[in-house]
C-alpha positions in Angstrom: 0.0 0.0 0.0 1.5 3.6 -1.0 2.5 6.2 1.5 0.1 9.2 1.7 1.6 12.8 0.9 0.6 16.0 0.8 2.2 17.2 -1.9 1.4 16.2 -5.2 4.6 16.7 -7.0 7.4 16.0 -4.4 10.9 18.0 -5.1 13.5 16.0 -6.7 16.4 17.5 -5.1 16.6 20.0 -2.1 19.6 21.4 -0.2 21.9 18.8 1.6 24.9 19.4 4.1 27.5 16.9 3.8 30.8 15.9 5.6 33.5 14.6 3.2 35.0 12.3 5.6 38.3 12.0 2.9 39.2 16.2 3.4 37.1 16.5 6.6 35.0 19.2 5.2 31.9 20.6 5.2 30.2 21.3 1.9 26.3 22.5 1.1 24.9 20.9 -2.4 22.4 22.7 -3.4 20.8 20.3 -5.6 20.7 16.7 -3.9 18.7 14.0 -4.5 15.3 13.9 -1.6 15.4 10.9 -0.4 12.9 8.1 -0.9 10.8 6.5 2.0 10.1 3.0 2.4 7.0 2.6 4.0 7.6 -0.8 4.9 10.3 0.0 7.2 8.2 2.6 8.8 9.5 5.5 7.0 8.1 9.0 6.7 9.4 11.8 4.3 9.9 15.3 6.7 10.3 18.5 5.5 13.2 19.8 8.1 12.7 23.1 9.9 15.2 22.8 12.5 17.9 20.6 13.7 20.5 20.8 16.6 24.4 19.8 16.6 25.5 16.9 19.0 29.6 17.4 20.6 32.4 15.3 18.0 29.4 14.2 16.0 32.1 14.5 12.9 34.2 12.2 14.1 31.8 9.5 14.8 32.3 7.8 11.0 35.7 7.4 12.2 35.4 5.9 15.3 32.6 4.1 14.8 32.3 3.0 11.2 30.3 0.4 11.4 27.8 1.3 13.3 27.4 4.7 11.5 27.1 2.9 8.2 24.6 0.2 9.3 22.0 1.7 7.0 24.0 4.1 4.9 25.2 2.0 2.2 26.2 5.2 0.2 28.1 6.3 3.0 26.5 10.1 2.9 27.5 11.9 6.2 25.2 14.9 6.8 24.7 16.2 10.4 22.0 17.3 12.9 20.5 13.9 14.2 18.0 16.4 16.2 14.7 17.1 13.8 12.0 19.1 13.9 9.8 19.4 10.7 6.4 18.5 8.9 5.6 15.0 7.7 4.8 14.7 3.8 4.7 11.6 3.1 4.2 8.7 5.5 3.2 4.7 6.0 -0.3 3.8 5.5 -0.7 2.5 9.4 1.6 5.7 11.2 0.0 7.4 13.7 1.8 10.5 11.9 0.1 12.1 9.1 0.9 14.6 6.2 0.4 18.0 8.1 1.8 16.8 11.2 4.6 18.8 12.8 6.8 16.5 14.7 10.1 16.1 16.5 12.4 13.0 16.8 16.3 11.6 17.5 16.8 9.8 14.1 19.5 7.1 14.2 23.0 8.3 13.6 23.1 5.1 11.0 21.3 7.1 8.7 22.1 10.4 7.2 21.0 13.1 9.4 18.7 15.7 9.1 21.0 19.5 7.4 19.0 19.1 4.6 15.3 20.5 3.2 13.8 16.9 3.0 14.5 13.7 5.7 13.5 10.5 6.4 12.3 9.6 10.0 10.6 6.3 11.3 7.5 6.2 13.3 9.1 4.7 16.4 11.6 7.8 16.5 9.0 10.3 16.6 6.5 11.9 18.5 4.4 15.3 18.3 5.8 18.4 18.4 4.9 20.2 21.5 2.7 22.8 20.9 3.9 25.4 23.6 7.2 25.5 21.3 9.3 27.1 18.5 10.5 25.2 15.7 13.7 26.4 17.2 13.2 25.0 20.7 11.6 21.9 19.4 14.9 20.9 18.0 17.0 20.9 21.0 14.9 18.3 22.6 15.0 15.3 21.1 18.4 13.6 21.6 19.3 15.3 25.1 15.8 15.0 26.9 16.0 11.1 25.6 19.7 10.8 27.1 18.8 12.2 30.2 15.6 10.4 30.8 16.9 6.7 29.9 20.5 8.0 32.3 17.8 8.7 35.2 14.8 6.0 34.5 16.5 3.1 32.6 19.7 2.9 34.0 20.1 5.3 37.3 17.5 3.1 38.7 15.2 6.0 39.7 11.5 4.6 39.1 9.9 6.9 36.9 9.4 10.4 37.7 6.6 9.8 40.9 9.1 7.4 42.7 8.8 8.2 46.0 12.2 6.1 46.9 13.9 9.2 45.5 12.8 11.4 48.7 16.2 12.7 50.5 18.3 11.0 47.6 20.8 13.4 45.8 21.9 13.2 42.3 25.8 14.6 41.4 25.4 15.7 37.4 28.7 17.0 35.7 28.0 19.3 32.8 25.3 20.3 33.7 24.6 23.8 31.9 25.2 21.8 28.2 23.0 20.4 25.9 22.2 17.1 27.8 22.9 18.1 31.6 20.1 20.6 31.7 17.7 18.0 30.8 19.3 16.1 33.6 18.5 18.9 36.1 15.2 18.9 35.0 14.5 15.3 35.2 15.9 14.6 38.1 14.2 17.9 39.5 10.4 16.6 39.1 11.7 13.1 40.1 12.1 14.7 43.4 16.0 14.2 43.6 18.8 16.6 45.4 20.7 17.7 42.3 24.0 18.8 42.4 25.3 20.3 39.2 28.8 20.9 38.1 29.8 23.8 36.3 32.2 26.7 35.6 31.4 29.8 36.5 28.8 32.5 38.2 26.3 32.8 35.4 25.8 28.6 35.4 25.6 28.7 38.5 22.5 30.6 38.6 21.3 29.0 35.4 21.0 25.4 36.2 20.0 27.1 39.6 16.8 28.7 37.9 16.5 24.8 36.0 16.1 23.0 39.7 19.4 22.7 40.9 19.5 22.4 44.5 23.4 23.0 45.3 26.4 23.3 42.6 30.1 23.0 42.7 32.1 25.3 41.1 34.9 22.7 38.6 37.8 25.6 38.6 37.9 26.6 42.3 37.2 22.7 43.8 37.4 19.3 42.3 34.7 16.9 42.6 36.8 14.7 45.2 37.4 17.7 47.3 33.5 18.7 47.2 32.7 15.3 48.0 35.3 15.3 51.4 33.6 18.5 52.3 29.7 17.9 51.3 29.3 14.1 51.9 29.0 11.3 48.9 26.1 11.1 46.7 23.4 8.3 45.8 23.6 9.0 41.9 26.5 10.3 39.6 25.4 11.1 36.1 28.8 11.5 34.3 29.0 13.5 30.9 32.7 14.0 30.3 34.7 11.3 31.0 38.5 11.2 31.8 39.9 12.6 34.9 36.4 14.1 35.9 35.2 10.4 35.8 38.0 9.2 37.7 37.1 11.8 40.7 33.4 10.8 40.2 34.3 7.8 41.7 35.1 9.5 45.4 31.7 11.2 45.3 29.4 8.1 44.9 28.2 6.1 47.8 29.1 2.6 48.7 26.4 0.7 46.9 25.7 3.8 45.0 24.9 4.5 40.9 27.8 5.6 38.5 25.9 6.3 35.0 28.5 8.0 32.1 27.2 8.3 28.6 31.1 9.3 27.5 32.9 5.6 28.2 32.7 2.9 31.0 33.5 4.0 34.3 35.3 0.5 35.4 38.3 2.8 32.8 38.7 5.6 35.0 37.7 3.2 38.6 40.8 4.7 40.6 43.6 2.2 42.2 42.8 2.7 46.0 39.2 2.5 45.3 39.1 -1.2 43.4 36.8 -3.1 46.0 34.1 0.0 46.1 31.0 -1.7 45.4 29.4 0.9 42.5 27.1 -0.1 39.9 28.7 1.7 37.2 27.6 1.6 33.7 27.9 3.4 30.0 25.0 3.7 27.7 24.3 5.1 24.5 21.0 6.8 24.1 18.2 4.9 21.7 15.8 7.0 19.9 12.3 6.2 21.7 9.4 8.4 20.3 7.6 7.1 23.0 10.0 8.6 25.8 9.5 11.7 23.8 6.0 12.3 23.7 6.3 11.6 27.8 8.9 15.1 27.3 6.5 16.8 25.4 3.7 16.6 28.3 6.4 18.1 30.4 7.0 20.7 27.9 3.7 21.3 26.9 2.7 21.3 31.3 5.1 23.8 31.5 7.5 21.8 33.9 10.4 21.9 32.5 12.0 24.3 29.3 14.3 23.8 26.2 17.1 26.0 26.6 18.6 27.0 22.8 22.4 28.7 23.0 22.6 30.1 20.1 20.5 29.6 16.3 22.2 29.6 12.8 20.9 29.7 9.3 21.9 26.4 7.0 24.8 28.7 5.0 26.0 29.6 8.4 26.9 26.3 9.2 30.5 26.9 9.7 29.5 29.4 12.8 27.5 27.0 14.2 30.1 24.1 14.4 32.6 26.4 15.3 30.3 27.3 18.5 29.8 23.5 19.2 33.4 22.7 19.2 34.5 25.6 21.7 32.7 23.3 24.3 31.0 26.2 26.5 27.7 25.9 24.7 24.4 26.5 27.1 22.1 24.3 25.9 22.0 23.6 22.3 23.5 25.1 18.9 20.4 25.0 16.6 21.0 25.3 12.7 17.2 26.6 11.0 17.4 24.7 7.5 13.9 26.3 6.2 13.1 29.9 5.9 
């Protein structure tokens, strides 16, 4: 049975960003092909308003070939695997219809979403929320799933009415960036103690205003000094790996939870600490439409925000990777591919 669409003649090419992974570069072609849609794999055709950048995303054909080329036979690199856009065409039995303005994460195994037309399966997506901007939609997807499956799939906090979370505190590095304020949030109507990490005065007061409950200030004290001063925590949500990793392990509690989404904490598990009993594991996020439409009643209830750092036009794209890469970002570098 045919997809349904609502246009009658569908554009044969559209604008495409693409990353030359041989030169490393960044080019725009103005005339490539749309793709097609295969209903049968539950496949909708999206016009793309909107679509956010994700830290070293470049670099993931090289260090993770295969997986980035599962479905990508051509081997076509093109960022943004944030989307928010309008479905044209879509499978006769989706929930989605042409007209529908939705959101989604779209599997980094597929090209991603810097270009006019995109391709998007039903069990990525959900509705748009209403209360929000094309803009804000598109910093949702991928950092409100991350934070939600860190907290509720593998933090072992029960959802966000778990009333075991009552006196519980949560240590969350990061936590002004695209991913960590979701975190705050989260863990914020879940009823934990958050702590958040950051750098300086003005985060401080920012991931205050998101729910924070304390902070701890990276250049003035380390985590393993915070946590000889203020007491271990129940939870550590790690977003940055290395040495900050390492300390994280001095600020969990015996029998405590050590979640990173940057590499497994047993590689950073410090000497004198090798019998601490942790449960420590690293996840990669899944695209879960059904996760998301749970964030877009949140949104949509008004309890908890999208925070955008900065928003850049599709010819601008240069900016807005030079933004991502300086690694101070507050919330999420948005790129607006449709006028």
């Amino acid at each position: 049975m045919a997809a349904t669409t609502i246009i009658p003649t569908l554009p044969l090419t559209a604008k495409t960003l693409i990353f030359d992974t041989a030169s490393q570069t960044l080019n725009i072609h103005a005339s490539h092909p749309v793709p097609p849609s295969n209903p049968a794999k539950n496949e909708h055709l999206i016009h793309v308003q909107t679509t956010a950048l994700c830290t070293r995303e470049l670099d993931w054909p090289t260090l993770f070939p295969a997986a980035m080329f599962a479905e990508n036979p051509e081997k076509q690199i093109t960022p943004g695997y944030d989307l928010a856009g309008t479905v044209i065409t879509s499978p006769p039995a989706s929930p989605f219809h042409p007209g529908d303005e939705v959101y989604a994460r779209t599997r980094a195994s597929r090209p991603g979403n810097c270009r006019e037309y995109t391709i998007s399966r039903t069990e990525e997506m959900a509705l748009k929320p209403q209360k929000l901007s094309w803009v804000e939609a598109a910093t949702v997807p991928l950092s409100a799933i991350t934070a939600w499956q860190a907290l509720f799939e593998h933090a072992g906090v029960k959802g966000l009415d778990d009333p075991s979370t009552d006196g519980k505190r949560v240590l969350i590095t990061a936590a002004a960036g695209g991913t960590g304020v979701w975190l705050v949030q989260l863990a914020r109507i879940a009823g934990l103690h958050v702590v958040a990490q950051v750098g300086n005065a003005k985060n401080d007061k920012f991931v205050k205003e998101l729910g924070a409950s304390e902070t701890v200030n990276y250049k003035t004290t380390s985590l393993k000094q915070w946590a000889e001063r203020e007491g271990m925590v129940d939870i550590v949500i790690d977003l940055l790996g290395g040495k900050s990793l390492e300390d994280e392990w001095f600020c969990v509690k015996d029998e405590g939870t050590l979640i990173s989404i940057f590499e497994p904490p047993e590689n950073q598990r410090p000497e004198g600490l090798k019998n601490k009993v942790v449960k420590n594991e690293f996840f990669i996020m899944e695209p879960n439409g059904q996760q998301l439409a749970e964030v877009s009643r949140l949104l949509d209830e008004g309890q908890c925000q999208p925070v955008v750092d900065s928003i850049w036009e599709l010819e601008d794209y240069e900016g807005a990777f030079e933004r991502l890469n300086e690694g101070h970002a507050n919330g999420k570098v948005v790129i607006k591919v449709t006028e």
